[in-house]
Short mmCIF file of the C-alpha atoms (twelve columns), coordinates in Angstrom:
data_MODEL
# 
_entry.id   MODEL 
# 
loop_
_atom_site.group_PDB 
_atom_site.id 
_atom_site.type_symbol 
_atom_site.label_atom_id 
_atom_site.label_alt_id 
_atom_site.label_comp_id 
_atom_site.label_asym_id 
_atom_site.label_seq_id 
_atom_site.Cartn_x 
_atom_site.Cartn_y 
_atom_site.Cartn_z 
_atom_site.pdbx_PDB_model_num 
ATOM 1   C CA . UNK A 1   20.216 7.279   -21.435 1 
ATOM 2   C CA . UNK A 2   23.681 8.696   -20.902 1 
ATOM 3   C CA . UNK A 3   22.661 11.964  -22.265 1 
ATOM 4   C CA . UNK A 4   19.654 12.429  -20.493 1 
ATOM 5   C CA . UNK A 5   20.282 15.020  -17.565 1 
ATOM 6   C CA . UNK A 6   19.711 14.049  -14.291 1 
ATOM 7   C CA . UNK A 7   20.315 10.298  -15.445 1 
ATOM 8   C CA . UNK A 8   23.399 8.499   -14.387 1 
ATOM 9   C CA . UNK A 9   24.514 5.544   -15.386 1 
ATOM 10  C CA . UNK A 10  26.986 2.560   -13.493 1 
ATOM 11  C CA . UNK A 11  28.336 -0.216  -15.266 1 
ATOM 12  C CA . UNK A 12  30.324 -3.249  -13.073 1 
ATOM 13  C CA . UNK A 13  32.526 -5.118  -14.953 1 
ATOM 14  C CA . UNK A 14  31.770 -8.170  -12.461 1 
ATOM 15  C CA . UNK A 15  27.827 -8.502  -11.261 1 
ATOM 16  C CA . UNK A 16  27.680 -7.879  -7.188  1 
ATOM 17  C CA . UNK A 17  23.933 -8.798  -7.185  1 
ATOM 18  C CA . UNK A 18  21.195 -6.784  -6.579  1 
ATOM 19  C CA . UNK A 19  21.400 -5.447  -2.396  1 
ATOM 20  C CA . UNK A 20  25.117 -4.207  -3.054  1 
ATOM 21  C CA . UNK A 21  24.330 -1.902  -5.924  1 
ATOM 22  C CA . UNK A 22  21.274 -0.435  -4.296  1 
ATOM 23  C CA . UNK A 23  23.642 0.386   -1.443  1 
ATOM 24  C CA . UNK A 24  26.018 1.925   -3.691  1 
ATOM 25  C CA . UNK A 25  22.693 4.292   -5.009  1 
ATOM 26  C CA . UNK A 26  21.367 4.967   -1.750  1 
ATOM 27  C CA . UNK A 27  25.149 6.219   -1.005  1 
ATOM 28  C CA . UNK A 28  25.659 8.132   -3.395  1 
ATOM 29  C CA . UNK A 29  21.852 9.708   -2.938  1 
ATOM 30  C CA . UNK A 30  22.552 10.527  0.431   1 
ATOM 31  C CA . UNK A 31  25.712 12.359  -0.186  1 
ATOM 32  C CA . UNK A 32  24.431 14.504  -2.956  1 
ATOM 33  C CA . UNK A 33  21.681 16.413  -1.573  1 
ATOM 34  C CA . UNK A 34  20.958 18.492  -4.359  1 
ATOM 35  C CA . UNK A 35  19.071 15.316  -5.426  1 
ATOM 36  C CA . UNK A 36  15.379 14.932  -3.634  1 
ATOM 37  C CA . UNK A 37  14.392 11.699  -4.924  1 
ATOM 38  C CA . UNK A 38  15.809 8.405   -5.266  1 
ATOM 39  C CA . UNK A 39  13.831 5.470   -7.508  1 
ATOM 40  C CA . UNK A 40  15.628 2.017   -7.916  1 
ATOM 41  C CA . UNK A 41  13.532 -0.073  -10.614 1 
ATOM 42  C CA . UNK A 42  14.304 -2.788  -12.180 1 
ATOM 43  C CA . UNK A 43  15.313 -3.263  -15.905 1 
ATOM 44  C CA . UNK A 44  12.234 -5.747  -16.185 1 
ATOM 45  C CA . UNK A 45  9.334  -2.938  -15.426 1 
ATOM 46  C CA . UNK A 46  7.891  -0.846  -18.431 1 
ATOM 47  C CA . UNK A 47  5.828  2.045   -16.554 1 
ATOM 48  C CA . UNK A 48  3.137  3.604   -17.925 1 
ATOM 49  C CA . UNK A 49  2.984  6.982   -20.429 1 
ATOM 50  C CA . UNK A 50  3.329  10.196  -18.187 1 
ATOM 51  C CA . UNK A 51  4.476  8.298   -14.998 1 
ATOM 52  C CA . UNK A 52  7.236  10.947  -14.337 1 
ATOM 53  C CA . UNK A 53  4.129  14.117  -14.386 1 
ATOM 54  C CA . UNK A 54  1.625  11.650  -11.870 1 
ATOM 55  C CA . UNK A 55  4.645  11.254  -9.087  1 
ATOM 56  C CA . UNK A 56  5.528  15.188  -9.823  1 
ATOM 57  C CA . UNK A 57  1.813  15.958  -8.962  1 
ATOM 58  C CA . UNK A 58  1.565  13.875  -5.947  1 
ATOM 59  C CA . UNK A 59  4.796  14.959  -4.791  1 
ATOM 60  C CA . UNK A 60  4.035  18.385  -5.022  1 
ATOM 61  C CA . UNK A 61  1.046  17.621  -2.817  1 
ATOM 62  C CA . UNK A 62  2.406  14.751  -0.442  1 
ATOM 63  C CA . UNK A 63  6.070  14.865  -0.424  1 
ATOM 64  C CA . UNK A 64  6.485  12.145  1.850   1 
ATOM 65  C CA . UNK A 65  4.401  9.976   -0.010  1 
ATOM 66  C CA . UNK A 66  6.787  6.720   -1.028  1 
ATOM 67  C CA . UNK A 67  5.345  5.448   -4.428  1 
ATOM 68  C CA . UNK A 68  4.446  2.151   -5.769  1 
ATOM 69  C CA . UNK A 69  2.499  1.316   -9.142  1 
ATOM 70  C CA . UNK A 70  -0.050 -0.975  -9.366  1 
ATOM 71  C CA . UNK A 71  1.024  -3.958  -11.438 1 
ATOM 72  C CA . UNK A 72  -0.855 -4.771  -14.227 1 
ATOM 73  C CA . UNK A 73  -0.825 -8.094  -16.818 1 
ATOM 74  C CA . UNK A 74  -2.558 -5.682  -18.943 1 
ATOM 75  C CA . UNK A 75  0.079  -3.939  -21.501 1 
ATOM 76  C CA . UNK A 76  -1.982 -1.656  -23.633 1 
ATOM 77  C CA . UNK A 77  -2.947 0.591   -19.830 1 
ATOM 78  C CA . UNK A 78  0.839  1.468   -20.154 1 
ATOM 79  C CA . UNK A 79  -0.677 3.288   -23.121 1 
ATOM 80  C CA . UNK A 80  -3.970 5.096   -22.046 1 
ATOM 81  C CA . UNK A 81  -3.993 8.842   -20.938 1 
ATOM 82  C CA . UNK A 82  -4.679 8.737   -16.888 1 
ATOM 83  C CA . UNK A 83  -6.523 11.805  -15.267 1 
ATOM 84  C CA . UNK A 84  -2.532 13.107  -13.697 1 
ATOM 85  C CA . UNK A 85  -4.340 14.666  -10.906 1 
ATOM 86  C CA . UNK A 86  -6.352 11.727  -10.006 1 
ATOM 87  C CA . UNK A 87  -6.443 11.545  -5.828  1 
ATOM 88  C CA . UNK A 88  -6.984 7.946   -4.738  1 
ATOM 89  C CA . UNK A 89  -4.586 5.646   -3.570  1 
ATOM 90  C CA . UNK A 90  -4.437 2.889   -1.193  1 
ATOM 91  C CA . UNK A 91  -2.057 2.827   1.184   1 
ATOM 92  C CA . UNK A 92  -0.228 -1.027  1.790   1 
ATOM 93  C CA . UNK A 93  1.748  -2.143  4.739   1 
ATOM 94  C CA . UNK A 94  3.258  -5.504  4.135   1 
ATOM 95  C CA . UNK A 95  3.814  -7.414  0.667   1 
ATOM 96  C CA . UNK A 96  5.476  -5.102  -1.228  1 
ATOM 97  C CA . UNK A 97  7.443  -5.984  -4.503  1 
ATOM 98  C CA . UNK A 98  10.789 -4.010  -4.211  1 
ATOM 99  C CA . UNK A 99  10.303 -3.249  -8.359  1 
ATOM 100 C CA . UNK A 100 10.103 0.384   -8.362  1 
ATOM 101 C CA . UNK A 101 11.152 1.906   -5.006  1 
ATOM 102 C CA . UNK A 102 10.826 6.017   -4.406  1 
ATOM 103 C CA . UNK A 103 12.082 7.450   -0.905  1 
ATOM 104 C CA . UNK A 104 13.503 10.514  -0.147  1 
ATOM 105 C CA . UNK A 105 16.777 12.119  1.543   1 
ATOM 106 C CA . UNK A 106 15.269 11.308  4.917   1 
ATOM 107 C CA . UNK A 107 13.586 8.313   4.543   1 
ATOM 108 C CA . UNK A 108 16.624 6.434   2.493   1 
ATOM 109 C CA . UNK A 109 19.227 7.730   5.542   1 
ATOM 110 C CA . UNK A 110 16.722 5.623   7.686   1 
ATOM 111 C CA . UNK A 111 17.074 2.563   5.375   1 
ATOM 112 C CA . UNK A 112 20.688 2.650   4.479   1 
ATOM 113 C CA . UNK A 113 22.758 0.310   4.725   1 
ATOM 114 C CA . UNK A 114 20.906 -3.063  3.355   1 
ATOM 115 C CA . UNK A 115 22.955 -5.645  5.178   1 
ATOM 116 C CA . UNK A 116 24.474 -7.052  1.559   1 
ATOM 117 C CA . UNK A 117 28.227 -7.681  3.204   1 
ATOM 118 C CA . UNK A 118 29.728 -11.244 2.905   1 
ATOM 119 C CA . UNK A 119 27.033 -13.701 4.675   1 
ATOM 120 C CA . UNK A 120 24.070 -11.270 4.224   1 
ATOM 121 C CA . UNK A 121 21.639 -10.337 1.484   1 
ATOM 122 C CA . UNK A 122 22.862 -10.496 -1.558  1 
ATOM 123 C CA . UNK A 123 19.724 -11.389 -4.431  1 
ATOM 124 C CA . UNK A 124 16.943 -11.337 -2.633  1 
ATOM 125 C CA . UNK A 125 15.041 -9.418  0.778   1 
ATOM 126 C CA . UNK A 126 16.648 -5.952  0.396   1 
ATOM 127 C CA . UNK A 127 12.960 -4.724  -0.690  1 
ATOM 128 C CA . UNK A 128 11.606 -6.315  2.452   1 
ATOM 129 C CA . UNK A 129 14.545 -4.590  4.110   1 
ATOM 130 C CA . UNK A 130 13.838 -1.197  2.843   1 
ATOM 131 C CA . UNK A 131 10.007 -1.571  3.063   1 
ATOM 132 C CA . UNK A 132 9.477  -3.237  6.519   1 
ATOM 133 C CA . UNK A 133 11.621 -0.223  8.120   1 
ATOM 134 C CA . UNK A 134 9.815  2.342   6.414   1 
ATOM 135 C CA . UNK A 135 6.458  1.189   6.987   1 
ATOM 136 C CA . UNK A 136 7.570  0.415   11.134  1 
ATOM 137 C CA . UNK A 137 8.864  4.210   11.041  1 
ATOM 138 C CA . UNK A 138 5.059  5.393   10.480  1 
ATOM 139 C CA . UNK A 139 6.432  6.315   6.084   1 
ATOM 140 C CA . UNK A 140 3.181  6.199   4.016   1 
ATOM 141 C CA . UNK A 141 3.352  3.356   1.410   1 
ATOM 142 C CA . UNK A 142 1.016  3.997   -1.412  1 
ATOM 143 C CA . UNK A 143 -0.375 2.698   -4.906  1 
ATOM 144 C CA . UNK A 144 -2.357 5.663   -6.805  1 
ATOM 145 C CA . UNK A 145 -5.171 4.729   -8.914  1 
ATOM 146 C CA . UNK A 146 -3.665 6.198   -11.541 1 
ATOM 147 C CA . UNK A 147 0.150  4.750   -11.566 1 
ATOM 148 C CA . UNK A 148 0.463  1.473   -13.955 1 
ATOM 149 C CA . UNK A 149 3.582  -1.003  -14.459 1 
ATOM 150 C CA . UNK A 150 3.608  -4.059  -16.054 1 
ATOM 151 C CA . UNK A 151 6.293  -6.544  -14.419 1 
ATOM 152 C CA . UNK A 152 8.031  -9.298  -16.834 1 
ATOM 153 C CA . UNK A 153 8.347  -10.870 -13.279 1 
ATOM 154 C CA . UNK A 154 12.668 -11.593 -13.223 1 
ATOM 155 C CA . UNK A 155 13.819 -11.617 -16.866 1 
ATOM 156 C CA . UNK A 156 17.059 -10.092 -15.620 1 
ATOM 157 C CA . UNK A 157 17.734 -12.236 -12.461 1 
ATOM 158 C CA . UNK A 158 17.197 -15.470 -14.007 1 
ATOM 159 C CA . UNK A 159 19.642 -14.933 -16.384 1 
ATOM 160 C CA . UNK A 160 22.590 -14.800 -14.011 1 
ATOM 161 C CA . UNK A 161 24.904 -17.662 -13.413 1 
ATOM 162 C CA . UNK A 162 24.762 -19.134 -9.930  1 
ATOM 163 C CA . UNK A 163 21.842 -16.613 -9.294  1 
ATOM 164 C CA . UNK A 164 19.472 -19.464 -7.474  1 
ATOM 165 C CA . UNK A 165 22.593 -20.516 -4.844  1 
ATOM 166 C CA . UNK A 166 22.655 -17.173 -3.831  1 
ATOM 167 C CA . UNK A 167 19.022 -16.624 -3.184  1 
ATOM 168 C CA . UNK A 168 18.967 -19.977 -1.004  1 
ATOM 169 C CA . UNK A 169 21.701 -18.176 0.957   1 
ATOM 170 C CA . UNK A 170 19.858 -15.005 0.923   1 
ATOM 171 C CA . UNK A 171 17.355 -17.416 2.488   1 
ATOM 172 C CA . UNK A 172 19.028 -18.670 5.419   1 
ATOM 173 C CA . UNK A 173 21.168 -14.825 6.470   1 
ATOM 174 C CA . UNK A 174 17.570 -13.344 6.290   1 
ATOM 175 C CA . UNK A 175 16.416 -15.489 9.242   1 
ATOM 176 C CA . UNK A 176 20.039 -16.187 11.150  1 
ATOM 177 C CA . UNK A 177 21.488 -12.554 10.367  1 
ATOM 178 C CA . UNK A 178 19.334 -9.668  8.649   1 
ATOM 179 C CA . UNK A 179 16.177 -10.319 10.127  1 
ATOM 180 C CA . UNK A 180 17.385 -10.131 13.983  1 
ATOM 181 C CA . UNK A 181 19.334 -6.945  12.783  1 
ATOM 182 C CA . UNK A 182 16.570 -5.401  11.434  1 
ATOM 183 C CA . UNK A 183 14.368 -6.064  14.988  1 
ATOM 184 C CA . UNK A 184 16.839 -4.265  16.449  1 
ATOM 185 C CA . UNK A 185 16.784 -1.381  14.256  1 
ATOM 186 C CA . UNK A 186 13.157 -1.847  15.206  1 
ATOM 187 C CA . UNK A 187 14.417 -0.919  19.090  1 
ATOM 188 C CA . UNK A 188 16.369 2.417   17.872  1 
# 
């Protein structure tokens, strides 16, 4: 992917978990304008053929739209030509799976920072983070008709050491620290 243009790549020599890293890309989004669009997805997602030409065409026609594909179990969609100008979506407000996140300049400087610092977020809730402002701010959350993922559901995460501790920590600083932080971001 290195050689792709437009496509940067980070490595960490030591894993900071998941909320950390997607600060570090909404960061360096935000102080780059020349870039218009941000998408964190995870290494577990296989979209669907064309995906890139269906979120062109609906950005060219709703720029503030903020993306999500519908997750299928069914592999062989990722594979079937989709009309690219096909309209319908349905818009979601709550329940959101942070796998493939799409915001723009404006709407990721009204996200940024995930609290991920010692004590906060670390694994888990920086989707709920990201979404829950959005969606409060009035952002339109959709799922076009003719977007398709299919989700191997946390092949990466599971693999890391110690991964499950955090998340039970992740647990309790959502409810003692993040989540009265992000009511009052609600108050702004």
């Amino acid at each position: 992917f290195k050689n792709i243009e437009g496509v940067i790549l980070w490595k960490r020599d030591k894993n900071v978990y998941v909320n950390p890293i997607w600060n570090d890309f909404m960061e360096y989004f935000t102080m780059n304008e020349q870039y218009d669009r941000l998408i964190i997805m995870n290494s577990d997602l296989t979209l669907q053929k064309d995906w890139d030409k269906i979120l062109k065409i609906r950005w060219e026609m709703r720029p503030g739209e903020i993306i999500v594909p519908q997750i299928s179990d069914d592999k062989t969609i990722m594979y079937q030509e989709q009309d690219l100008n096909f309209a319908l979506y349905r818009q979601i407000y709550d329940g959101i799976m942070g796998v493939f996140i799409t915001m723009n300049q404006r709407q990721t400087k009204l996200v940024f920072p995930i609290p991920a610092n010692e004590g906060e977020i670390k694994v888990w809730f920086g989707d709920t983070w990201i979404y829950s402002l959005l969606v409060y701010l009035g952002e339109k959350v959709v799922v076009p008709g003719n977007f398709f993922a299919f989700h191997h559901h946390s092949t990466s995460v599971s693999t890391i050491p110690g991964v499950f501790d955090q998340i039970e920590k992740d647990k309790k600083a959502w409810e003692k620290i993040v989540n009265p932080k992000m009511l009052e971001k609600f108050k702004e």
